[in-house]
C-alpha positions in Angstrom: 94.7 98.5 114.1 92.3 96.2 111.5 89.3 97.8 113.6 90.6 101.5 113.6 91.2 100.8 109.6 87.9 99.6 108.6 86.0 102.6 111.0 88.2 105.4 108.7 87.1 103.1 105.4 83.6 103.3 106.4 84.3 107.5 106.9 86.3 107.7 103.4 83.7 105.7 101.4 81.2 108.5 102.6 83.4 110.7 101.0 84.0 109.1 97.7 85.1 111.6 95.0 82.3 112.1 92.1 82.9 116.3 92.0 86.7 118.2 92.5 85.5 119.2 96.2 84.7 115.4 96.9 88.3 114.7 95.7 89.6 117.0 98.2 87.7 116.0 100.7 89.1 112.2 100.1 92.4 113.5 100.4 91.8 115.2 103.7 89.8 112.2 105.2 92.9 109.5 104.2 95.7 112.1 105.8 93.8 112.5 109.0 93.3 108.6 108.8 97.0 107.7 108.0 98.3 110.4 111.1 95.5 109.0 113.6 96.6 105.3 112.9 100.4 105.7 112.6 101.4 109.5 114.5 102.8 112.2 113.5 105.1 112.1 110.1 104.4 113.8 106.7 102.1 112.7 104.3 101.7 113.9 100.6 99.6 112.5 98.1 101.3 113.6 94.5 100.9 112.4 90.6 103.3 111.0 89.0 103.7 112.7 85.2 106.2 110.4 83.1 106.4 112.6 80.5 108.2 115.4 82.0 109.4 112.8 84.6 108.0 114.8 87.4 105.7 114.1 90.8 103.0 117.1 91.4 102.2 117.2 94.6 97.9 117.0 95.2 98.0 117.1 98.8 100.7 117.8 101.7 99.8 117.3 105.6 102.6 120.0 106.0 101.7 122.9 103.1 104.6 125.1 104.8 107.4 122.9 104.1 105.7 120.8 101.0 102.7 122.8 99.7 100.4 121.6 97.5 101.5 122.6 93.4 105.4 122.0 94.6 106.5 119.5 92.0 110.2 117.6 91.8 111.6 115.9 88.5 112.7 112.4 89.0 115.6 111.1 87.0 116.5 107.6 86.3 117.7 105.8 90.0 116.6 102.9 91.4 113.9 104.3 93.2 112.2 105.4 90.4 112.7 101.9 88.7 111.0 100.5 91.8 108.3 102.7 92.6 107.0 104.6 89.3 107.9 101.9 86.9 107.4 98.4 88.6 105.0 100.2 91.0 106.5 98.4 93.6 106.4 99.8 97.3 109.8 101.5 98.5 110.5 101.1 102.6 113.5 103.8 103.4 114.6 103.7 106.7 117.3 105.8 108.4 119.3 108.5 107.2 121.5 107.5 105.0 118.5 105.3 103.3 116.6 108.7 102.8 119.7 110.5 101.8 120.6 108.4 98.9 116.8 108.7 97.4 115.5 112.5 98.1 116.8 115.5 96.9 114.9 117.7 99.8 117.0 115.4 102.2 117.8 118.6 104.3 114.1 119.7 104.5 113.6 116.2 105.9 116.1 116.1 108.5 114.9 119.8 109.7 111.5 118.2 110.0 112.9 115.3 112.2 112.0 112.5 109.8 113.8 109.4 109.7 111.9 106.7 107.7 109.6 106.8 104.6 107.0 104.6 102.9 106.4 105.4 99.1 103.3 103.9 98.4 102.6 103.4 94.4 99.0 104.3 92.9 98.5 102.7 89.8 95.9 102.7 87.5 95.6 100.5 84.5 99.0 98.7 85.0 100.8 101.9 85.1 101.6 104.6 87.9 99.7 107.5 88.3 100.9 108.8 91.6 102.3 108.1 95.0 101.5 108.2 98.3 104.2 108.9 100.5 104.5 108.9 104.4 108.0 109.9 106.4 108.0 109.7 109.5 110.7 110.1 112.8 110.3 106.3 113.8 113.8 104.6 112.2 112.1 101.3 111.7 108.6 100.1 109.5 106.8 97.2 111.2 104.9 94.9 108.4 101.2 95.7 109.8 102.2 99.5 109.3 103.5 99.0 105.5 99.9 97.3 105.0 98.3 100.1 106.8 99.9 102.3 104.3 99.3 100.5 101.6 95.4 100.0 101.8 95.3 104.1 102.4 97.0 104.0 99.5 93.8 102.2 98.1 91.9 104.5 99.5 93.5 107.8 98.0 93.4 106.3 94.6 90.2 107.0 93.7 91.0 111.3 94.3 94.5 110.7 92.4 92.7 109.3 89.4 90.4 111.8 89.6 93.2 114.3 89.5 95.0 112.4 86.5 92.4 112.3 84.2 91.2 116.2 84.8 94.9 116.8 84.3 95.5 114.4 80.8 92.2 116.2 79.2 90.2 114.6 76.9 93.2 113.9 74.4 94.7 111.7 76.7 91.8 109.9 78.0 91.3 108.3 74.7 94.5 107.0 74.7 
């Protein structure tokens, strides 16, 4: 799997972002790399926005049942502690895992998906977005969190692209 990782990082850093359209196309190289290396599942790629406490999502390898715009609000649950505050990686696996942390869990079922990686993307100490992968397997293997994980990397350029076009300048200064 190292092998297969390093030929997609050698495709993605081709497409580094410097324009909106190279952003895009970083998005769209990292979901075709994270379904060729680990099957079919769902991928989004969203922001994370603390101050309306809400995930936007930037990218969706399904748009029909999670299209790009579609946004959630997040309250305060242990997930969220883990992964948008400590930015520490969440492994969910089975149903009842999935069920206890998402909202959409009967979009999830309807989509045959039994396990999920929340990947955060930080930036700066803090979480700007996540990188999220369900799939129907009911078990994670360590080589595939680390797959996910350095995708992850490789997305994060695009998300903080995204970030700062969304903060404006105001932000940025801050």
């Amino acid at each position: 799997m190292e092998s297969a990782l390093e030929v997609e990082h050698e495709a993605l850093h081709r497409a580094a972002p410097g324009q909106a359209e190279h952003g895009a196309a970083l998005f769209d190289a990292v979901g075709d790399a994270t379904l060729a290396l680990l099957g079919p599942g769902l991928l989004t790629i969203n922001l994370w926005r603390p101050d309306t406490r809400e995930v936007v999502r930037q990218w969706s390898s399904d748009p029909a049942a999670y299209p790009v715009g579609g946004s959630k609000r997040k309250g305060d649950t242990p997930w969220t502690r883990q992964l948008l505050e400590r930015t520490e990686v969440f492994v969910g696996e089975g149903d009842a895992a999935l069920a206890e942390v998402f909202d959409d869990i009967a979009t999830i079922r309807a989509l045959g998906l039994r396990a999920v990686v929340n990947v955060p993307i930080g930036e700066r100490g803090r979480c700007i977005g996540t990188f999220n992968y369900l799939s129907p397997r009911s078990a994670w293997q360590a080589d595939e969190v680390e797959t996910l994980r350095r995708l992850a990397d490789l997305a994060a350029p695009a998300v903080a692209q995204c970030h700062a076009r969304q903060a404006g300048p105001a932000r940025e200064a801050g």
